[in-house]
N, C-alpha and C positions, 0 to 999 in steps of 0.2 A: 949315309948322311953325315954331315962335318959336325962337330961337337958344336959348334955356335948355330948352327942351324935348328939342331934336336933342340938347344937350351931354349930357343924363341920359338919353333914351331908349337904349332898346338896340337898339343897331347891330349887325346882323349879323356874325357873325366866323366865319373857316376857318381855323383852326391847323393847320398841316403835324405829322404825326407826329413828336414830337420823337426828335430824334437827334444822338446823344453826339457824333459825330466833327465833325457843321457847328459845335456850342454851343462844342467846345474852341475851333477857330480865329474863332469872334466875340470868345469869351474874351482871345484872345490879344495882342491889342492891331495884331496881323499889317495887317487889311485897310485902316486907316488910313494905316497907312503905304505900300500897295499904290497906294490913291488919287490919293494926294498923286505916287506919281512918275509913273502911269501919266496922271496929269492928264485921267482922263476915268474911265468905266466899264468893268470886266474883269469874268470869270467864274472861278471856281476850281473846280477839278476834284481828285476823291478817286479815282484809282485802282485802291488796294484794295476801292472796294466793288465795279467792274467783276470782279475777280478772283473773290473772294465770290460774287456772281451768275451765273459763268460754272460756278463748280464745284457750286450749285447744281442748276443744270439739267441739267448731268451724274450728278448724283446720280438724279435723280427718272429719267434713262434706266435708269442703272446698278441702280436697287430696283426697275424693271420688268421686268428681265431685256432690256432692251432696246436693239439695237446702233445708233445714235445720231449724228449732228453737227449743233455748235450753231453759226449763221453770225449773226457781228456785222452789223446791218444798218445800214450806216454812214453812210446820208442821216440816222441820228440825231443824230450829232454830230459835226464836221468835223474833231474835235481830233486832233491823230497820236497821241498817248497810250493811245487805243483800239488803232491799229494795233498797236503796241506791245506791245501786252498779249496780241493776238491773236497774234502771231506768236512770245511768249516763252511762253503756253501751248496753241501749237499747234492756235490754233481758227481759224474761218471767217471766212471776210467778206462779204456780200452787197454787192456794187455795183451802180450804174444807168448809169456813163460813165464815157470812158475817163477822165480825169481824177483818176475813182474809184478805177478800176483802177490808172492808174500808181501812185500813192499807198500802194497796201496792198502793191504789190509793191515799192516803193520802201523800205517798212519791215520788209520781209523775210518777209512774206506769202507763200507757195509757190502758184502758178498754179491748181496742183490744188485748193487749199486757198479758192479762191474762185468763188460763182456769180453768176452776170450775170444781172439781171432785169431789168425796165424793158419800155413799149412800144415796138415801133417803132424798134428798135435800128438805131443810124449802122454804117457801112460797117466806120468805121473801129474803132468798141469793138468788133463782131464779130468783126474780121481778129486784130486784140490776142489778144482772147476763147480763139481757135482756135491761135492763135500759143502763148501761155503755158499750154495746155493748162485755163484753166478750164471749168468746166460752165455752160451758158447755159441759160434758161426761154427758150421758145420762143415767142411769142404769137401768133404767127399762120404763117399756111402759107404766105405771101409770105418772111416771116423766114425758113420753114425751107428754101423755094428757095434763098435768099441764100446762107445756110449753105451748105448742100450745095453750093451752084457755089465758095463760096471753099472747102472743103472737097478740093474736086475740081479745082480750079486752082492747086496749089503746096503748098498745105497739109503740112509737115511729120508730122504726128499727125492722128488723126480728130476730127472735132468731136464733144466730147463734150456731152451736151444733154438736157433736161429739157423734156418737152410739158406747157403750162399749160395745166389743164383751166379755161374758163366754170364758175363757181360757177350750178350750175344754178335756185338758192333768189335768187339775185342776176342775173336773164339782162340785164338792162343795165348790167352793169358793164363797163368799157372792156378790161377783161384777161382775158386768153385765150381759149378755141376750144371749143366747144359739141361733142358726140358726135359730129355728121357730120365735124366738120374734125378732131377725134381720130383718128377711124377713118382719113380719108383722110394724115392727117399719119403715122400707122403703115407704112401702105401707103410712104408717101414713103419712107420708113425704111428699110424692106428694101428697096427697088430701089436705093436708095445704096450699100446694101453694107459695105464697110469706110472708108468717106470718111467715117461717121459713126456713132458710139455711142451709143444710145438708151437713158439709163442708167434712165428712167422719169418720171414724171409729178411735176407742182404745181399749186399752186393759190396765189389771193388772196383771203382771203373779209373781210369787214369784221365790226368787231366783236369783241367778246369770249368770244360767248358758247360755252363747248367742248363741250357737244353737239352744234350743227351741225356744230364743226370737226371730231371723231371722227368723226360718221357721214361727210363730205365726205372724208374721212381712208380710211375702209374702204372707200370708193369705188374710189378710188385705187389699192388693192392688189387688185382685182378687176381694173380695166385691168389694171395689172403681169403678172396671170397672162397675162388676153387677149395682151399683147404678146410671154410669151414664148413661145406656140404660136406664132407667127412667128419667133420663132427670134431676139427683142431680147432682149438685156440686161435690161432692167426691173427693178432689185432696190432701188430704192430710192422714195420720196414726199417732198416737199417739204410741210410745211403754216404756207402762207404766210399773211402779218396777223402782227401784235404780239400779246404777253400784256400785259395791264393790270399798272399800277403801280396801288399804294394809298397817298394821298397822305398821309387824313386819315381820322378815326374813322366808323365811321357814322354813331355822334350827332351828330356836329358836323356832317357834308357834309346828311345829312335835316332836321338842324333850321334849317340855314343856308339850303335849299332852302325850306322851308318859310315861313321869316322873311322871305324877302327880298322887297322888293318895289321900285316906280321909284325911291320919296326917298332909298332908300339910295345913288343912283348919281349921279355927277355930272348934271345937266342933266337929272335924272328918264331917263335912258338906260334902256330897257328891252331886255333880254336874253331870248330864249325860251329856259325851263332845259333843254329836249332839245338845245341847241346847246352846252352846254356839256360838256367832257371827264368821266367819270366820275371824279371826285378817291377815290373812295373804293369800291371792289372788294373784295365778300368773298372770291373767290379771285385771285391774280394772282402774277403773277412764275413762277417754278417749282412753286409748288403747282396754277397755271392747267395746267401740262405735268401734272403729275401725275392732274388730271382728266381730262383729254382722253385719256392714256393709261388710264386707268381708267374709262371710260364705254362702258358698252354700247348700238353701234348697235340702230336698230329692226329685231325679229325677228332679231337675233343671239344668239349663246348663250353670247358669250364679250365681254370689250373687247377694246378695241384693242391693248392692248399684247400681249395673246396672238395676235390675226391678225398680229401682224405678225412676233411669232417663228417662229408656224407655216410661214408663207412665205418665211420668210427675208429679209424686206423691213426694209432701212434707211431710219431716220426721221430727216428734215432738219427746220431748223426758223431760221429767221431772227429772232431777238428782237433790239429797238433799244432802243428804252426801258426795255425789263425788265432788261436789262444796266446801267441806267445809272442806276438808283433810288436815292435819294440820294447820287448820284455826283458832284455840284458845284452849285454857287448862282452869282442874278450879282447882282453890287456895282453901285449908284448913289450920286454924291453927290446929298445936296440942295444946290441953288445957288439957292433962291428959296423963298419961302412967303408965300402970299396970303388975305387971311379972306375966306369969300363964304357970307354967309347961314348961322350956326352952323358951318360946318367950312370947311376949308382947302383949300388948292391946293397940292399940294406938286411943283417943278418940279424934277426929275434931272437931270446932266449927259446920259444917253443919252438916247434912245427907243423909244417903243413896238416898234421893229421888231425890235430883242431879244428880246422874249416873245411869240414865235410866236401867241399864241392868237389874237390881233386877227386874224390870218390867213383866220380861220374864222369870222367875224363873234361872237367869243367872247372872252374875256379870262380870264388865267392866274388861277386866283382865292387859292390857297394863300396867308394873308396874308403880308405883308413883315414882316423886322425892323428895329425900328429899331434901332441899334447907336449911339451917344451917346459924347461925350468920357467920359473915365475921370471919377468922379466926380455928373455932375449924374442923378438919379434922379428916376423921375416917381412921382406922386401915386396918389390913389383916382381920379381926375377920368381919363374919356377923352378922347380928341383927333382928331375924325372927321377922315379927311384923304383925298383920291382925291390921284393921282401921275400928273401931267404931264411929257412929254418936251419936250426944248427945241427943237425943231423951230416953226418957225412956219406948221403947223398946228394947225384947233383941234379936230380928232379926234384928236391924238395924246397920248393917255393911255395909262399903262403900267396902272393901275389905277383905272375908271372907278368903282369900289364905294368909299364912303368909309370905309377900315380906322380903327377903334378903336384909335389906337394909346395906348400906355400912357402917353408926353409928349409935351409941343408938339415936331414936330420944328422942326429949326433948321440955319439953311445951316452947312454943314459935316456935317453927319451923314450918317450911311450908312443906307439902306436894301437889306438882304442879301434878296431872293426866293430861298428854298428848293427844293431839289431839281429843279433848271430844265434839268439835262444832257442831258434825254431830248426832243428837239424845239426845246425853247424857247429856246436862248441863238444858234441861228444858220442857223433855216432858212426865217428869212426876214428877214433881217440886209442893210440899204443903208447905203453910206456918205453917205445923203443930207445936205446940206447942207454936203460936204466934212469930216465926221465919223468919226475913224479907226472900224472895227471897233473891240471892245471884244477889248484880248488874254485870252489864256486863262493860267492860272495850275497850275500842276500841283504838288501839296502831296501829298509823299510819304512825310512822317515828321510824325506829329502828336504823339508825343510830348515835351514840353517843348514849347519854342519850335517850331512848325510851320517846315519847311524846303519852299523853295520855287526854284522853276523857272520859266520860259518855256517854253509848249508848241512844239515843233518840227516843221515841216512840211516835207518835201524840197523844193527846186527842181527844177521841173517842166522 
């Protein structure tokens, strides 16, 4: 394609959902000045919309009639500000290591108030585990020996514990225990006695979609009963997996799937669209809980949220992402800009390994802003441009799709990626090339001049 062609054809675009509270602090003049001291790339993070989303999903319990706990599932984002939040309105926290764990208890997390999940758990998160009185998912029946022997050798309190059931519609998934190792892990159960509390069953299921997870859901509460003719605890479910975030419109994610094709990516890079995250979800967040609570299993005569009043059965439920929907952006300077073949190179102080997607042979696609000195304003004309990290590899692109943006960018400019708090700013983050991590930023008052902070992490 001839350079005058690419510069007036139309380039594919994905606009994020616009939202007031990112637009103020671009407004602000704030992240420029952030750049310049932090001399590299940061993220910033909002808070109150973690707050907002947590009382959401307690809502959609609370109008089911539904008795409920929402656990922060915290591989979503490393930042202490989450703990924080959890521990000032008295929610959960899902951990995978001890690391995890000292961390949420460090910020004043209550033992009881967090569940340990992960395969294949170390010696040492179990001992912690059983020590601070958290609740563990169980993955296998080697685990639950484990247990029960530190359970039974010192152990202060009984281990309290949740059996992950195999997603039986998923039977190669790496987590948890298929009907026979259920049955036999029950069995374990009551021969332990009081060394351990069998408070009931989880699951991992992938995906979005909340009919499987309701009916995987009613399951669940059928073991429960089974377990407590044995004479267990059983009063509760876990149903584990994320609720989807909705990034962007439907028009925009279907037409932009539809539009896209290789010239639009650097190096003709082609993408299979099933690899890529769904940006756009017609249920998600706490309306996603609301269905799932509202869906009736196959050959049942009620949903779920009525089995689970009938039984008395409390519902757990781990959301990462969904807690952290437009919950903070991350900051790049441009430090370089290159012409190649109608569109540009635009080269950031960080790298790819801040936007988790590359993780997954996919890239973060919601477009970037570009945020410009006060004053210079762009044209009708667009500015195709794909975003290079300064690493000296040549796969590391932050964004291989060449975004349309609205002007030439230019060294000194910011590019702000939207709503990145849920995966993307640090779960798969290297300080390669002697490269600080990017700090985090924590904006707590956006009125007027946004007031700001360093996010805090205890010494471990």
């Amino acid at each position: 394609m001839a350079v005058s062609d690419l510069r007036t054809a139309t380039v594919p675009t994905l606009p994020a959902h616009a939202d007031p509270d990112t637009g103020r602090v671009l407004d602000s003049g704030l992240l420029h000045e952030l750049s310049h001291a932090f001399g590299g790339p940061f993220h910033f993070l909002l808070p109150h919309r973690f707050d907002a989303h947590l009382a959401a999903f307690r809502a959609a319990l609370r109008d089911a009639g539904v008795e409920g706990r929402v656990y922060y599932a915290k591989k979503a984002n490393k930042a202490a500000v989450w703990m924080e939040r959890c521990a000032a309105h008295g929610a959960g926290v899902d951990v995978a290591s001890a690391p995890e764990l000292r961390e949420a208890l460090g910020h004043g997390v209550r033992g009881e108030s967090i569940v340990v999940t992960g395969p294949a758990k170390s010696d040492e998160l179990l001992r912690l585990a059983v020590l601070q009185g958290c609740l563990i998912a169980v993955d296998a029946l080697d685990e639950l020996d484990l247990l029960i022997t530190l359970a039974l050798t010192g152990a202060v309190r009984p281990a309290r514990l949740l059996l992950r059931r195999l997603p039986p519609a998923q039977r190669h998934s790496r987590f948890g225990m298929d009907a026979a190792e259920v049955a036999a892990a029950m069995d374990r159960c009551v021969t332990a006695g009081d060394a351990v509390r069998m408070e009931g069953f989880s699951f991992h299921l992938s995906g979005y979609a909340t009919r499987p997870r309701a009916a995987l859901a009613a399951e669940l509460v059928d073991l429960c009963l089974r377990a407590r003719v044995l004479g267990l605890q059983a009063d509760r479910i876990s149903i584990g997996g994320g609720f989807a975030v909705d990034y962007s419109s439907a028009e925009d994610w279907h037409g932009f799937l539809a539009d896209q094709r290789p010239e639009h990516y650097h190096a003709r890079k082609a993408f299979r669209t099933g690899d890529f995250y769904p940006y756009h979800s017609p249920v998600a967040g706490a309306d996603a809980l609301r269905a799932v609570l509202a869906a009736v299993p196959e050959g049942g005569r009620a949903g779920l949220a009525a089995r689970l009043r009938e039984t008395g059965t409390l519902l757990m439920m781990e959301p990462g992402r969904a807690l952290l929907d437009r919950a903070g952006a991350s900051v790049f300077r441009v430090q370089g800009v290159k012409d190649r073949g109608g569109y540009r190179i635009v080269t950031v102080d960080g790298t790819s390994l801040s936007l988790s997607e590359q993780w997954f042979n996919s890239e973060y696609l919601p477009d970037p802003y570009l945020v410009t000195p006060a004053g210079r304003a762009g044209g009708s004309e667009i500015h195709p441009a794909c975003v290079a990290g300064a690493s000296c590899l040549e796969s590391d692109l932050l964004t291989w799709r060449k975004v349309p943006f609205p002007a030439r960018p230019r060294v000194g400019d910011l590019l702000v990626y939207p709503n990145t708090a849920g995966y993307q700013m640090d779960s798969n983050e290297s300080p390669f090339h002697d490269l600080p991590l990017p700090p985090k930023v924590v904006l707590d008052r956006l009125d007027g001049r946004p007031r700001w902070r360093l996010d805090r992490r205890p010494a471990c």
